[in-house]
Structure formats: structure tokens, C-alpha cells
C-alpha positions in Angstrom: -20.5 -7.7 133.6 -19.4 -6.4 136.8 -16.6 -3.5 136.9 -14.7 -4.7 140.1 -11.4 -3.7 139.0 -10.1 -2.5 142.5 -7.6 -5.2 143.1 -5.8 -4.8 139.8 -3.0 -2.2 140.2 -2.9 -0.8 136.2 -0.8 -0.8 134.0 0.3 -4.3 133.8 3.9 -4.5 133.7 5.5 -5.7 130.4 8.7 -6.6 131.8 10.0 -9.9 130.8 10.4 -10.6 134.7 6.8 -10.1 135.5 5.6 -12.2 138.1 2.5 -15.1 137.1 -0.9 -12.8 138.6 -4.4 -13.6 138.9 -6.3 -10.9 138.8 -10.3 -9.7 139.6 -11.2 -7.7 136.8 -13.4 -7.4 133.6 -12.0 -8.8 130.9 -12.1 -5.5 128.5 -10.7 -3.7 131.0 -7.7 -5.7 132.1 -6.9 -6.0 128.2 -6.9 -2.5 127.9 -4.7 -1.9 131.1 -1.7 -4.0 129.0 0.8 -2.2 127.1 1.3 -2.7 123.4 3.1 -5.8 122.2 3.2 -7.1 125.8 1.9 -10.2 125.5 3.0 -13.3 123.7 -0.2 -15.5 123.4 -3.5 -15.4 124.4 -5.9 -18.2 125.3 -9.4 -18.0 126.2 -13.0 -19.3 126.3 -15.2 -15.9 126.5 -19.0 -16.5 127.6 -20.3 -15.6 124.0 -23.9 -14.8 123.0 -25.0 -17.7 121.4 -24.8 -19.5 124.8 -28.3 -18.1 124.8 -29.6 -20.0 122.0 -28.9 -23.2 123.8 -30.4 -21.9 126.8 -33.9 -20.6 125.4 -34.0 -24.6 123.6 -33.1 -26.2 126.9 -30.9 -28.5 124.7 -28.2 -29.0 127.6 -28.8 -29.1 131.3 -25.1 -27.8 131.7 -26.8 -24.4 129.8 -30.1 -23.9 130.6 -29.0 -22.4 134.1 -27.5 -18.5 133.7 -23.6 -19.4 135.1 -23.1 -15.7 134.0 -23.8 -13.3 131.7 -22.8 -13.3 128.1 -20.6 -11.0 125.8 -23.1 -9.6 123.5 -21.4 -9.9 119.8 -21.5 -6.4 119.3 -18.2 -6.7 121.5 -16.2 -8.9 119.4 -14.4 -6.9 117.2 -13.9 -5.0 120.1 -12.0 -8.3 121.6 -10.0 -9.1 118.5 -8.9 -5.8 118.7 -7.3 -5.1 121.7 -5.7 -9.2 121.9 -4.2 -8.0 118.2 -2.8 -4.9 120.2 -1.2 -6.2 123.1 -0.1 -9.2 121.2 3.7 -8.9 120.4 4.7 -9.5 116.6 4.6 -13.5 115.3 2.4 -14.4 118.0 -0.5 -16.4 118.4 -3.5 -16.0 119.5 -6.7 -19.1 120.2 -10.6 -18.4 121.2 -12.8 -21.1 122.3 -16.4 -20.9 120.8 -19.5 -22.5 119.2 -20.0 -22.9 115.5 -22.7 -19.8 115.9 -19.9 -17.4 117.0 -17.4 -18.7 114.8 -20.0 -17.3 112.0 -20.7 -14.3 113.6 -16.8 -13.5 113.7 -15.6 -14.4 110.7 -18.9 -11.8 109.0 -17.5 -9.4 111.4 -13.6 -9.6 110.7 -14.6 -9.7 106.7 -12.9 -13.1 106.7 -14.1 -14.5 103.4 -12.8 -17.0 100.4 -9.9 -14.5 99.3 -6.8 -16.1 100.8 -3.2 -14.8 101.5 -0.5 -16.8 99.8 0.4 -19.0 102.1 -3.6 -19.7 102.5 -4.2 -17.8 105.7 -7.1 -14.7 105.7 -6.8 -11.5 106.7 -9.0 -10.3 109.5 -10.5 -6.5 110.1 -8.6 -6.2 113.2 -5.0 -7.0 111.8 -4.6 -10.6 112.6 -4.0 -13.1 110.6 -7.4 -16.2 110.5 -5.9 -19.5 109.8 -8.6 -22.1 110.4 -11.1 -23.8 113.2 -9.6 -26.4 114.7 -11.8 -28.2 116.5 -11.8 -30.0 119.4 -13.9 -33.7 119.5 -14.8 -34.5 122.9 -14.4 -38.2 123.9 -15.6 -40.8 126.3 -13.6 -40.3 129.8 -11.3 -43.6 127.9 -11.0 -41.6 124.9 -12.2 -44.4 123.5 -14.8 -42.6 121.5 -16.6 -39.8 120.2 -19.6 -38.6 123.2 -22.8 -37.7 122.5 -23.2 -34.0 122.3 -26.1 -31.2 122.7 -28.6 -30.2 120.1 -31.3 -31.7 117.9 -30.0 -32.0 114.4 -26.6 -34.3 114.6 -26.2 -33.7 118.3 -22.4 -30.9 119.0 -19.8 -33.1 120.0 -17.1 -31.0 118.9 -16.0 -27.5 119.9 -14.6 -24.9 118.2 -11.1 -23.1 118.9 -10.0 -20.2 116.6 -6.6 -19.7 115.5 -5.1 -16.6 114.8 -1.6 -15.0 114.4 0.2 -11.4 113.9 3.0 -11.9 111.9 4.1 -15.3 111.5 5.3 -17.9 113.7 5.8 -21.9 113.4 4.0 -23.9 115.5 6.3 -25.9 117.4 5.1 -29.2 116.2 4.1 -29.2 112.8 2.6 -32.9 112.7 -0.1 -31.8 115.3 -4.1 -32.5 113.7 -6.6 -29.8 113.9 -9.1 -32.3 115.0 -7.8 -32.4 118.9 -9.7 -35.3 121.2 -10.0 -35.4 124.8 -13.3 -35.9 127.4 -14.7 -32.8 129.5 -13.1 -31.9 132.0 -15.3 -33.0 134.5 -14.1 -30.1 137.1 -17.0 -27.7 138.7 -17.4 -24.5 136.9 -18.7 -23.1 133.8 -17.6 -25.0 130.4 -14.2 -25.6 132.2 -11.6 -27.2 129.5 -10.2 -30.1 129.4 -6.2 -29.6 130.7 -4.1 -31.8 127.7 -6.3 -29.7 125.2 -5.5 -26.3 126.6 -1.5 -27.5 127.1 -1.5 -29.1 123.1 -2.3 -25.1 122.1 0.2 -23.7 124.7 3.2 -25.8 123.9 2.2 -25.1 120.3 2.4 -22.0 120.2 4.8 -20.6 122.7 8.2 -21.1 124.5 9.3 -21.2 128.3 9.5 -18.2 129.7 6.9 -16.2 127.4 3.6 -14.9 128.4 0.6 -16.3 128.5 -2.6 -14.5 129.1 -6.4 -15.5 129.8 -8.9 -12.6 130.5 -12.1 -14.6 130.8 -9.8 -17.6 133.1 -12.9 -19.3 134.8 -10.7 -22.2 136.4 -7.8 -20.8 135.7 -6.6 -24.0 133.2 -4.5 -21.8 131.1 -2.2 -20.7 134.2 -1.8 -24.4 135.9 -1.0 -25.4 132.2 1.4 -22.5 131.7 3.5 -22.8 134.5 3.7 -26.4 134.2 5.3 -25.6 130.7 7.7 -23.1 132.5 6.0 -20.2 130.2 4.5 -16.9 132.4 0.5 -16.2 132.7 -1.5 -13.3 133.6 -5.2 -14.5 134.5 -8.2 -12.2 134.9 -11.8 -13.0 135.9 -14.8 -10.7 137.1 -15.4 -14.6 139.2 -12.8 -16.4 140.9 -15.0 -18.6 142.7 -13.8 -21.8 140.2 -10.5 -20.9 140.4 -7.9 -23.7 140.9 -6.7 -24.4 143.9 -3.2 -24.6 143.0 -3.2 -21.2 141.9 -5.3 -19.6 144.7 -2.4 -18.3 146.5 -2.1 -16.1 144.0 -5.1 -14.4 143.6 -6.0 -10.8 145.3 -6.1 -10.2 149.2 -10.0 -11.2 149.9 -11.1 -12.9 147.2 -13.1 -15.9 147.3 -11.1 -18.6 145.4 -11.4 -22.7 144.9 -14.3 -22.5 146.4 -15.4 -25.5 144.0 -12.8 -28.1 145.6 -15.6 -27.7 148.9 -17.5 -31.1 148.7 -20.9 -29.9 149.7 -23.9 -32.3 150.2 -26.8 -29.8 149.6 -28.1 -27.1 147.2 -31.1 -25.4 147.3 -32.2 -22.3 145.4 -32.9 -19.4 147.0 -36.7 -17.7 146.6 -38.1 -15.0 144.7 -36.1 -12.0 145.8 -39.1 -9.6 145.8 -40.4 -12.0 148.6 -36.9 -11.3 150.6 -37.4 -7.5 150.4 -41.0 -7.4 151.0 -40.3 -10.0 154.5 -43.1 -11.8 153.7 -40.5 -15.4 152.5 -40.3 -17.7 155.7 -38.2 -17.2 158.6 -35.4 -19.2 157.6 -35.2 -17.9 154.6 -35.1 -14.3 155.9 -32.9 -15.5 158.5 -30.2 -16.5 155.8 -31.0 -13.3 153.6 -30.0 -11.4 157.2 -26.5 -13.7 157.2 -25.7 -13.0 153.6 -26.2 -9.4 154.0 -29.3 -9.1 151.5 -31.5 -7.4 154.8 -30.7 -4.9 157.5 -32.5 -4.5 160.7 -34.8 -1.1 158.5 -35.4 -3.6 155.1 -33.7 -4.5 152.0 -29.5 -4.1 151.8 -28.2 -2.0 148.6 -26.5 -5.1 147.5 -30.7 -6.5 147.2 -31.8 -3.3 146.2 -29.3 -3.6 143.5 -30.0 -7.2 142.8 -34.3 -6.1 142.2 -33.2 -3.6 139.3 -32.1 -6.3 137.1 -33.5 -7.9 134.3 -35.0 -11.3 135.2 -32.3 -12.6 132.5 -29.5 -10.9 134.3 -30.8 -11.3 137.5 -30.0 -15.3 138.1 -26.5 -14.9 137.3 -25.4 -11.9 139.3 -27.1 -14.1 142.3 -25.1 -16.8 141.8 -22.1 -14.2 141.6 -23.2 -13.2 144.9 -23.5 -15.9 146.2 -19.6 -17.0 145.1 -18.0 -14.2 145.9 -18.9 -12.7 149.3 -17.1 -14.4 151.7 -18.5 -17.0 154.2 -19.5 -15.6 157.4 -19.0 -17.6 160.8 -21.8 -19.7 161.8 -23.6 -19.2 158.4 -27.4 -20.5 158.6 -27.7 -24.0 157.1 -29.8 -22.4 154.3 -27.3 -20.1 153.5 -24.6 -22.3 152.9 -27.3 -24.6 150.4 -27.9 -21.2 148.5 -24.1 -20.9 148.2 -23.8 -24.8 146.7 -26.8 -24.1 144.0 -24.8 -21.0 143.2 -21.8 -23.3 142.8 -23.3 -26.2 141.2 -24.9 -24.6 138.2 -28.4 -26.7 138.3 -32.1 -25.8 139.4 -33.0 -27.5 141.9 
């Protein structure tokens, strides 16, 4: 994960007139930067391990391309930990995942059959597990239940974790946990659907609060948020899918909404090795030149740096690249198709 934390200015204020942010930074690093009990819920869809699963089967074209790199699960409890932290007392807190992590989790926070009184399970981190809730996705009608990924009684459902520090009513007790809506069908990585993520904030917070999202992708919990009148604090180590309507308030030079651009083209770029070694075409060096992957004496530091990665972690900090460094004027033709593949998510 990349440690680009210059643009956020630490510590996060606490203040109840804190200003709605978007922030560049890794998502450990911006939840440690928060002050204790500063924070009144958190929602968020972190890129967890199991992804990988999906990937090695090739059970989902959405997944068998690297968007990004995963949290390993060793960092979970690590996660829990610091949201139960900066959470303030009888607050909630929800985390998107698959049914593999949801496992994984509940092994790791000890959450077994033993209950609490009022049925709830105690986790190792100090929060409070209450249940999955899951989210059925639907036809674009919501007519019906879509046809999901997998082999064995295909995954048309997702699952969203709910837990709390101290105790809190929902604000609509006649809410089910089964929660239907279609994909969101917005560019990005596993983007969610907008009436799902508003059901969960208007559940579980009031106007004016704050609402936080370290791994924000689109940035779905802050458009929701303000449009409830409640305050958000989004981070991302990518703001390349970010919303537009919240672009104006990301960092000075970062590359935002950069998936509202309709572009006609993608094409993936080549083998990097052939890049550094000049032997790719010309065109193709020519756009490595415009992207600043070659200098006039070889290979950039930004390539160089690129080469030492694992083949695994290699396609996704590419595409990152390719998001993030801002267009240059007159970009070659091919650049600007590397840039869309990075965007789109497919092989070409």
C-alpha cells in the first residue's frame, strides 16, 4: 500500500466544527492520526484478502484484474482496533466484505455462540458484533435477485458487518437486515450502490455527526453524508474514482473523477522489463518518455521502482500510476489508452 501521506496535515481535528475533507492517505495511517472518541461512525469497504481467491479462480471478470492491492488479514484486528478507538461511545460502526472475511473476523475477534444479554457478542477489540446484514443485489428494476460470482450457488449477496461501542438505537427499528439494491454501475473498484450506503448512514447517525471512510474509493459515503446534513472525513491512497461532486475538496494536485472522462480506447501497456531495456517499439517508448517511466540515460526511479515488485503487486501499482500522475499536455495517443485500461479495470 503506498505511504503518500504528504497532503494530510495530522492530527485530524476533533472539533465538532470540522470541515468535510478528502484526504490522500493510507488508511492505517489516517486512522491512527484521529484523536480518541472523535469520530461518530465509520463506513467502509476495505480491499480484503480473500479478493484473491476470486481472482486465482477467475470466477468474476470484475476480479480477475489487480484494481489494487489487498489488506492481508493479519491486519484486521489491527483495523477493528483503531475504528473501536476513535469511535466515540454508543456509536456504530459497518464493514463491507465477503462471506470468507466475515469468517476470518469473527475467528480473530473470538466472536463465538456465547451471547450478551441483549443477544449481541463481544469482540477482542472492545466492540460490540451484532450480526451480518447482508446486502442482495438486484436487477437494475429491483425487480429481482442477479446472478452472482462463484461455482457452488453463484454470490448474489454481500456482506456488511455491524458493530457498536456502547449502545445506540438505530433510528428505524423496522429496517430488514436483508437490504436490496443493483450495483452501482459507476467506474471504480466494487463501488456501492448509493440507497445502500445512505439506509446504514441514516441508521445509524444524526445531522451534524461524523462520518468517516478510510478506504473511500468513490467517495459514496461523503456524497451520502452530506446529503444527510451529517460531516465526513474520506481518505484513500487512490483518488482517481473519486466523485466528482466531491473533487473540489480533495488535496492541491491530486488526480480526482478522473472516471467521469468518457474515453473510447484502452490498451495495456507491455512488459515493463521491455520499457527499461528500449528494446518495446517506438510508440510504446515514446509514451513511457511522456509518462515519465524513461529519461534521456534509461529507466526513471518511478520504473526502476515499478521492476522491484512482485509480479502480483506489480499490475496494481501500474494502474496506480497510471491514475494518479497527472496528464501531461499533448500526451501520446498510447499514453492516454494506457491511462483508460488503468481506469477501466479489464485486460485487454
Amino acid at each position: 500500500m503506498s505511504e503518500n501521506t504528504q497532503t494530510l496535515q495530522l492530527p485530524f481535528s476533533p472539533a465538532r466544527e470540522a470541515p468535510d475533507r478528502v484526504v490522500v492517505s493510507d488508511a492505517f495511517e489516517l486512522l491512527r492520526s484521529l484523536a480518541p472518541a472523535s469520530v461518530d461512525l465509520v463506513v467502509t469497504d476495505p480491499p480484503y484478502e480473500s479478493l484473491q481467491i476470486h481472482r486465482a479462480r477467475g470466477t468474476t471478470t470484475r476480479l480477475t484484474t489487480n484494481w489494487f492491492v489487498t489488506v492481508p488479514n493479519e491486519r484486521l484486528p489491527e483495523l477493528l482496533r483503531e475504528v473501536a478507538r476513535v469511535l466515540r461511545d454508543d456509536r456504530h460502526f459497518y464493514l463491507f466484505c465477503d462471506e470468507v472475511t466475515a469468517d476470518v473476523i469473527k475467528q480473530q475477534q473470538g466472536v463465538g455462540a456465547a451471547r450478551t444479554p441483549n443477544g449481541a457478542r463481544r469482540c477482542a477489540c472492545g466492540l460490540t458484533f451484532w450480526k451480518e446484514i447482508l446486502w442482495a443485489k438486484t436487477t437494475l428494476d429491483g425487480s429481482r435477485i442477479r446472478g452472482g460470482t462463484g461455482y457452488h450457488y453463484r454470490a448474489a449477496s454481500e456482506r456488511i458487518l455491524f458493530f457498536e461501542k456502547g449502545k445506540r438505537a438505530l433510528n428505524d427499528l423496522g429496517v430488514p437486515d436483508v437490504l436490496m439494491a443493483a450495483r452501482a454501475g459507476v467506474p471504480g473498484p466494487a463501488v456501492k450502490p448509493a440507497s445502500l450506503v445512505r439506509t446504514l448512514i441514516a441508521q445509524s447517525s444524526a445531522p451534524g455527526e461524523l462520518v468517516i471512510d478510510p478506504f473511500c474509493g468513490s467517495g459514496v459515503v461523503g456524497v451520502e453524508a452530506r446529503a444527510l446534513e451529517r460531516r465526513f472525513l474520506l481518505g484513500d491512497i487512490d483518488l482517481a474514482y473519486l466523485d466528482p461532486a466531491l473533487a473540489a475538496l480533495a488535496p492541491e494536485g491530486a488526480v480526482v473523477a478522473r472516471a467521469a472522462q468518457v474515453i473510447a480506447e484502452a490498451r495495456e501497456p507491455p512488459q515493463l522489463e521491455s520499457l527499461a531495456e528500449g528494446t518495446a517499439p517506438p510508440d510504446e517508448l515514446d509514451a513511457a518518455r511522456a509518462c515519465g517511466w524513461l529519461q534521456e540515460d534509461g529507466p526513471s526511479e518511478s520504473l526502476e521502482n515499478l521492476l522491484e515488485l512482485r509480479p502480483k503487486e506489480r499490475e496494481p501499482a501500474v494502474r496506480r500510476f497510471l491514475r494518479t500522475e497527472p496528464p501531461r499536455p499533448r500526451e501520446p495517443d498510447l499514453l492516454r489508452a494506457w491511462r483508460a485500461w488503468a481506469l477501466n479495470g479489464r485486460r485487454i
